[in-house]
PyMOL CGO cylinders between C-alpha atoms (Angstrom):
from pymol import cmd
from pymol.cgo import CYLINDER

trace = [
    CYLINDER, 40.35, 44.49, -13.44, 42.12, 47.42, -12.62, 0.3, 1, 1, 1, 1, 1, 1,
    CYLINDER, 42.12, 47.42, -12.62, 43.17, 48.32, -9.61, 0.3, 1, 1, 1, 1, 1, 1,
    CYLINDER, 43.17, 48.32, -9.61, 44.52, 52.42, -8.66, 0.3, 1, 1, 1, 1, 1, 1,
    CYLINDER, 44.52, 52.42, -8.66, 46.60, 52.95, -5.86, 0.3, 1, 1, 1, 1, 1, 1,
    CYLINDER, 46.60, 52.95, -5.86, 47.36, 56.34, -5.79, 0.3, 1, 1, 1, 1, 1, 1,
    CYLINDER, 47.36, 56.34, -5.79, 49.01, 57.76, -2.67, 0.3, 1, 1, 1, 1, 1, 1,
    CYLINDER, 49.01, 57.76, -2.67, 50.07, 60.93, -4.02, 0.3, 1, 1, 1, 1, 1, 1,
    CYLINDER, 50.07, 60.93, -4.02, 48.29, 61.67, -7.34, 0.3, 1, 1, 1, 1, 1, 1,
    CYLINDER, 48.29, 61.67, -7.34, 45.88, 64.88, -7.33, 0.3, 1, 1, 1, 1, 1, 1,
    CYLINDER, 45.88, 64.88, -7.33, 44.15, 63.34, -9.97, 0.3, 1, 1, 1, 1, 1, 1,
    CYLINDER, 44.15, 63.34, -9.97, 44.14, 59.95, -12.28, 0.3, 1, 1, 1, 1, 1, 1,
    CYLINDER, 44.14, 59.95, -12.28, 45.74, 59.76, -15.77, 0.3, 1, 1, 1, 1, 1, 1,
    CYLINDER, 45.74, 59.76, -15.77, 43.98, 60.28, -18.92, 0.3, 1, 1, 1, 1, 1, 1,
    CYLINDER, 43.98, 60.28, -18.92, 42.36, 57.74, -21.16, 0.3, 1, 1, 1, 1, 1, 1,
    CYLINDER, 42.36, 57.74, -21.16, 40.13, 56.10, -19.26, 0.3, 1, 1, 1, 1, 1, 1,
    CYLINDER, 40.13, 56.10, -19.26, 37.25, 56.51, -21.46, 0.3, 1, 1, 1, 1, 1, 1,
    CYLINDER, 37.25, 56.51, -21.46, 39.54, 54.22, -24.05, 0.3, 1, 1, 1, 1, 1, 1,
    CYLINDER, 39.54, 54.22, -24.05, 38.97, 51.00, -21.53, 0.3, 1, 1, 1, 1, 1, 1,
    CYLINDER, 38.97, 51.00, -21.53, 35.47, 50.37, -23.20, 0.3, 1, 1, 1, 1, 1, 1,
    CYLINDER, 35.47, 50.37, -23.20, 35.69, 46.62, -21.74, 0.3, 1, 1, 1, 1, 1, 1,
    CYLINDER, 35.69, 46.62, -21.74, 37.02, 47.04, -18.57, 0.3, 1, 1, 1, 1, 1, 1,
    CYLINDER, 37.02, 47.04, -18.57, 34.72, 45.54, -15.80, 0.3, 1, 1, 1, 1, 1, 1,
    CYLINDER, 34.72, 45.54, -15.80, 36.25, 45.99, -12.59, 0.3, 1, 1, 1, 1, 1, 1,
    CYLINDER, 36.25, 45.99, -12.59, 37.95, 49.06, -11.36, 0.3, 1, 1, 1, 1, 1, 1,
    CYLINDER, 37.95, 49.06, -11.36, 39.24, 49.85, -7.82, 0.3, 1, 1, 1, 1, 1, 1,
    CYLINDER, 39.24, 49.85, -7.82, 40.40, 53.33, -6.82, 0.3, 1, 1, 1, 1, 1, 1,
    CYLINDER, 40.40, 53.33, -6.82, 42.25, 52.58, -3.19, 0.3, 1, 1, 1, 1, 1, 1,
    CYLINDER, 42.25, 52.58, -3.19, 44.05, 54.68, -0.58, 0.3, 1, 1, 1, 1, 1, 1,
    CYLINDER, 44.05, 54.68, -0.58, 44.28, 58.15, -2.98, 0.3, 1, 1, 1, 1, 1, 1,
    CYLINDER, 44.28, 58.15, -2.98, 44.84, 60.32, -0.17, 0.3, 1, 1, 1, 1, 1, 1,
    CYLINDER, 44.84, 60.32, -0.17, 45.67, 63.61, -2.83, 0.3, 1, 1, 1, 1, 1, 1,
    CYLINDER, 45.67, 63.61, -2.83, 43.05, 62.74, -4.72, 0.3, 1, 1, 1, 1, 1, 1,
    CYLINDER, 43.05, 62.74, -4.72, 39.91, 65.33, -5.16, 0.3, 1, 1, 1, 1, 1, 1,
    CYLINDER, 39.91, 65.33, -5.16, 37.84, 64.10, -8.00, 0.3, 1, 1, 1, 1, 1, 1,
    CYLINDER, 37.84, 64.10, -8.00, 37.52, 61.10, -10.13, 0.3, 1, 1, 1, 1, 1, 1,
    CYLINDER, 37.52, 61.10, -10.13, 37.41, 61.76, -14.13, 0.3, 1, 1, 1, 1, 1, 1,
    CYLINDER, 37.41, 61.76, -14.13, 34.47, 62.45, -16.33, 0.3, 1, 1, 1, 1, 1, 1,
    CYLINDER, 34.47, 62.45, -16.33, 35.96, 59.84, -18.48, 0.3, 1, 1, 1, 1, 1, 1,
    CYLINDER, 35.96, 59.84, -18.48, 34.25, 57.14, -16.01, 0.3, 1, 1, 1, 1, 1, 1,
    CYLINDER, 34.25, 57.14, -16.01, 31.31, 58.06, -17.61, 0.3, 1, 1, 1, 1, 1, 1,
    CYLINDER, 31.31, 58.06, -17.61, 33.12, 56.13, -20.98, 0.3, 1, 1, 1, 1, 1, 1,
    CYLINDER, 33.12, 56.13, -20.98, 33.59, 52.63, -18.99, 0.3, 1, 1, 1, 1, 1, 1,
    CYLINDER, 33.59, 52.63, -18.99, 30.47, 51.71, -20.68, 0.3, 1, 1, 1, 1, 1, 1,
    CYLINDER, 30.47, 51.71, -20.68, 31.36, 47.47, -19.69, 0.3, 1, 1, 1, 1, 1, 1,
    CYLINDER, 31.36, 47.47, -19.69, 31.49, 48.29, -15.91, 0.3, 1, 1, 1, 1, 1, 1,
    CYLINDER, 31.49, 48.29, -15.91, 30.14, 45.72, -13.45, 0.3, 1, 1, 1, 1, 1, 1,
    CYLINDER, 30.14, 45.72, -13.45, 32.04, 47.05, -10.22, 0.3, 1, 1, 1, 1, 1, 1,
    CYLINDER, 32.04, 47.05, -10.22, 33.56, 49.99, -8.77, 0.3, 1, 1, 1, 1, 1, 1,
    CYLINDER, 33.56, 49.99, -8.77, 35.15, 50.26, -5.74, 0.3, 1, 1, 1, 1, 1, 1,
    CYLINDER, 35.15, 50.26, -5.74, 36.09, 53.25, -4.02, 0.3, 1, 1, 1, 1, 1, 1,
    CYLINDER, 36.09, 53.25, -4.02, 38.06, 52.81, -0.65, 0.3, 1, 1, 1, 1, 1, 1,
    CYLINDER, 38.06, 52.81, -0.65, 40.41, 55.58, 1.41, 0.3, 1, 1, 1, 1, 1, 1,
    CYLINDER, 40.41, 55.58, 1.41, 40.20, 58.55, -0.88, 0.3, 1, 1, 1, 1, 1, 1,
    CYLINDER, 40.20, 58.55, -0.88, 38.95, 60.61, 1.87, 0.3, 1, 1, 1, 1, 1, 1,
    CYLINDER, 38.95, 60.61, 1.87, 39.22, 64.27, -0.48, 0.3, 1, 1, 1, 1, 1, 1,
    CYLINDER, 39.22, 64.27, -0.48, 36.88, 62.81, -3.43, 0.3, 1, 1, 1, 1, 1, 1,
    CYLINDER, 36.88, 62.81, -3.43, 33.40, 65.04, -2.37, 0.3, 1, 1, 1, 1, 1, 1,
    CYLINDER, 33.40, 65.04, -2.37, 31.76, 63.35, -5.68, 0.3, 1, 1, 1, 1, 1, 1,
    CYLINDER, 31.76, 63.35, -5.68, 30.92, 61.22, -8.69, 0.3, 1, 1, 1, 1, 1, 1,
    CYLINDER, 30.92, 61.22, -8.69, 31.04, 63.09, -11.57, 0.3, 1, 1, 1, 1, 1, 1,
    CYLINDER, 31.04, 63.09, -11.57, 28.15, 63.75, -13.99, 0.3, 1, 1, 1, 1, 1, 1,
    CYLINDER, 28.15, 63.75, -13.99, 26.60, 61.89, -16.79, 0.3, 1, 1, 1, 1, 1, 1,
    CYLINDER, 26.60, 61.89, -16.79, 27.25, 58.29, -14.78, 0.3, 1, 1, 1, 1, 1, 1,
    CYLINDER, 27.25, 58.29, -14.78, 24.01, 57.73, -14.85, 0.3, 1, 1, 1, 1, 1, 1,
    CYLINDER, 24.01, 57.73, -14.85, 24.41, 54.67, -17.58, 0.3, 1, 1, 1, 1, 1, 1,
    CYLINDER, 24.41, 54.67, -17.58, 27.58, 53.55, -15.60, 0.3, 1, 1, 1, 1, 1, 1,
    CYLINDER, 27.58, 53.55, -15.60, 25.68, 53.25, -12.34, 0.3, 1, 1, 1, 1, 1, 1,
    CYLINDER, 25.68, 53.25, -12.34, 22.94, 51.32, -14.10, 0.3, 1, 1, 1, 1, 1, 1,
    CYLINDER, 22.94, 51.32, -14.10, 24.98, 49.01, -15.71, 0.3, 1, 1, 1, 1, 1, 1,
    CYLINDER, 24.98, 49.01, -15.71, 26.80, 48.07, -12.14, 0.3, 1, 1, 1, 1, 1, 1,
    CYLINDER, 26.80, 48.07, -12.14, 26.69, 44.90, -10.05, 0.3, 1, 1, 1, 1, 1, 1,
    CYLINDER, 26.69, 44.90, -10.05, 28.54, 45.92, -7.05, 0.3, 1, 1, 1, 1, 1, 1,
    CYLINDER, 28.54, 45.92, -7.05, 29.11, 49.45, -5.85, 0.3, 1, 1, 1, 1, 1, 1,
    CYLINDER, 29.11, 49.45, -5.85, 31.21, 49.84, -2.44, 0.3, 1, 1, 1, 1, 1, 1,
    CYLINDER, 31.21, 49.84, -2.44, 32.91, 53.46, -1.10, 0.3, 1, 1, 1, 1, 1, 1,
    CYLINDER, 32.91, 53.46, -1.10, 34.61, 52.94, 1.98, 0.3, 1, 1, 1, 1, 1, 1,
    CYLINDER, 34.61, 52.94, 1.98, 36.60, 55.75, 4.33, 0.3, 1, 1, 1, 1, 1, 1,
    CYLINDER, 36.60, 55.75, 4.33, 35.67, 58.66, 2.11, 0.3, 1, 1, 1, 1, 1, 1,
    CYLINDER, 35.67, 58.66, 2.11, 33.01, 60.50, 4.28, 0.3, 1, 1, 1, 1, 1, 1,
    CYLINDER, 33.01, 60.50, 4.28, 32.33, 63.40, 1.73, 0.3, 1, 1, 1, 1, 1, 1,
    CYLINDER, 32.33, 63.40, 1.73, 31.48, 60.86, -1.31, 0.3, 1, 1, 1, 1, 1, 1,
    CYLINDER, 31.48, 60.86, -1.31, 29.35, 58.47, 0.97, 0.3, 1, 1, 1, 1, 1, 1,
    CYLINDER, 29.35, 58.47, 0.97, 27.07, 61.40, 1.83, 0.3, 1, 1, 1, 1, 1, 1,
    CYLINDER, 27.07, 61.40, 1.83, 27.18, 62.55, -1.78, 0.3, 1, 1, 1, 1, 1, 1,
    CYLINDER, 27.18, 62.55, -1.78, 25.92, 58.64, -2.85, 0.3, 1, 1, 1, 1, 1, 1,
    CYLINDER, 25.92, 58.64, -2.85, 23.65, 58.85, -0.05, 0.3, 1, 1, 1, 1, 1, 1,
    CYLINDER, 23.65, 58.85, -0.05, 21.78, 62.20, -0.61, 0.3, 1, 1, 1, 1, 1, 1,
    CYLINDER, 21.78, 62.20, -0.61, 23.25, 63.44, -4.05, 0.3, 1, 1, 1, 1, 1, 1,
    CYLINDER, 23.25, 63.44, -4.05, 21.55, 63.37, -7.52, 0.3, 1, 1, 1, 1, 1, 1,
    CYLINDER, 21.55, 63.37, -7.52, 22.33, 59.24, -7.98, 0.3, 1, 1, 1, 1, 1, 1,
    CYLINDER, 22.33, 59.24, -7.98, 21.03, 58.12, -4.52, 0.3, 1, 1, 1, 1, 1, 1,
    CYLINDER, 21.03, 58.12, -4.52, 18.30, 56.63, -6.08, 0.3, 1, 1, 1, 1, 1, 1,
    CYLINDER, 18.30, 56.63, -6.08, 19.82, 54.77, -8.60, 0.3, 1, 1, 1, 1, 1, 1,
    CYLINDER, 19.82, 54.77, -8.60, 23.14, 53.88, -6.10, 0.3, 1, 1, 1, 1, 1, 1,
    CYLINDER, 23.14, 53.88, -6.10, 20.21, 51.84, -4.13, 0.3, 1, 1, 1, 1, 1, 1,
    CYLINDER, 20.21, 51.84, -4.13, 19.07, 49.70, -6.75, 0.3, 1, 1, 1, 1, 1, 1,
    CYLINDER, 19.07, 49.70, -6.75, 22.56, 48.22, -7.26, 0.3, 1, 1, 1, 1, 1, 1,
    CYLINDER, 22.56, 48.22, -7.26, 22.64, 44.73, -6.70, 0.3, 1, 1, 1, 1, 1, 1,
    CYLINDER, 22.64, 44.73, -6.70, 18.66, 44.59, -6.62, 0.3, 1, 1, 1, 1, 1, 1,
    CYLINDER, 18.66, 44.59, -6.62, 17.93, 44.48, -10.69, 0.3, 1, 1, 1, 1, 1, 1,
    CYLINDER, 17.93, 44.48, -10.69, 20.13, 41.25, -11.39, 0.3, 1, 1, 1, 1, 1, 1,
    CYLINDER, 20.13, 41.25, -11.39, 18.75, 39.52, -7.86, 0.3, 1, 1, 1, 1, 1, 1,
    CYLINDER, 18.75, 39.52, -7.86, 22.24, 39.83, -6.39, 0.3, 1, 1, 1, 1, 1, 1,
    CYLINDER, 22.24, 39.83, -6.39, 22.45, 39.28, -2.96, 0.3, 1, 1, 1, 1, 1, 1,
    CYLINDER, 22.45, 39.28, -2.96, 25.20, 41.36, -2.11, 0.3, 1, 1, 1, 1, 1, 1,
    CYLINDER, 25.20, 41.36, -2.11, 23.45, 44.88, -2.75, 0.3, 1, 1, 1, 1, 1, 1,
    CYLINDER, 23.45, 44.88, -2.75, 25.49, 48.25, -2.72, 0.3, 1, 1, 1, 1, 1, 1,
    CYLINDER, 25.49, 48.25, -2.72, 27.76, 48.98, 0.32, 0.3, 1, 1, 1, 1, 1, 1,
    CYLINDER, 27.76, 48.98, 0.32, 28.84, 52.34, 1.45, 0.3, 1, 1, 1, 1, 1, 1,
    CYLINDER, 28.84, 52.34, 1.45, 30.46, 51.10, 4.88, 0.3, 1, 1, 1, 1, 1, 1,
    CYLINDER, 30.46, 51.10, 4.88, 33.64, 49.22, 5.49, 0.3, 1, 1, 1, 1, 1, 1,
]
cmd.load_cgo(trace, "trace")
């Protein structure tokens, strides 16, 4: 697991498409922050990502279409923008099914 907690960082560090067997990863309180790295799209072993007071991220970034497949729990809490973006944007679809294909109980949460 790794967990981010960023108060003043615009943006996280490079090399996280190198943590091929990371499974956890939670990005918490990144008040600066206003986009999360492409390189997510490299966590290829990614079973949850959590997403909590990072209220300038408007986004996922493209090509996490694997990623978001791949994941058991998906939660994004106090960050308005990127809950309407998971809601409405290109992945809503996908965002929905998390938690559904591996008959987990505890299906994807975008509230606190």
């Amino acid at each position: 697991m790794l967990f981010l907690s960023c108060l003043s960082w615009m943006s996280l560090p490079t090399g996280f498409g190198d943590l091929k067997k990371l499974e956890s990863l939670r990005v918490s309180e990144c008040y600066s922050l206003t986009s999360l790295p492409d390189e997510l799209a490299g966590l290829t072993s990614l079973q949850t990502l959590i997403i909590n007071k990072c209220p300038r991220v408007t986004s996922l970034p493209e090509g996490l279409d694997q990623i978001l497949y791949g994941l058991r729990k998906f939660q994004i809490s106090e960050c308005p923008d990127l809950e309407k973006f998971c809601e409405e944007g290109p992945y809503s679809s996908i965002i929905s099914q998390i938690g559904k294909r591996r008959n987990d109980s505890a299906g994807p949460s975008t509230d606190a």
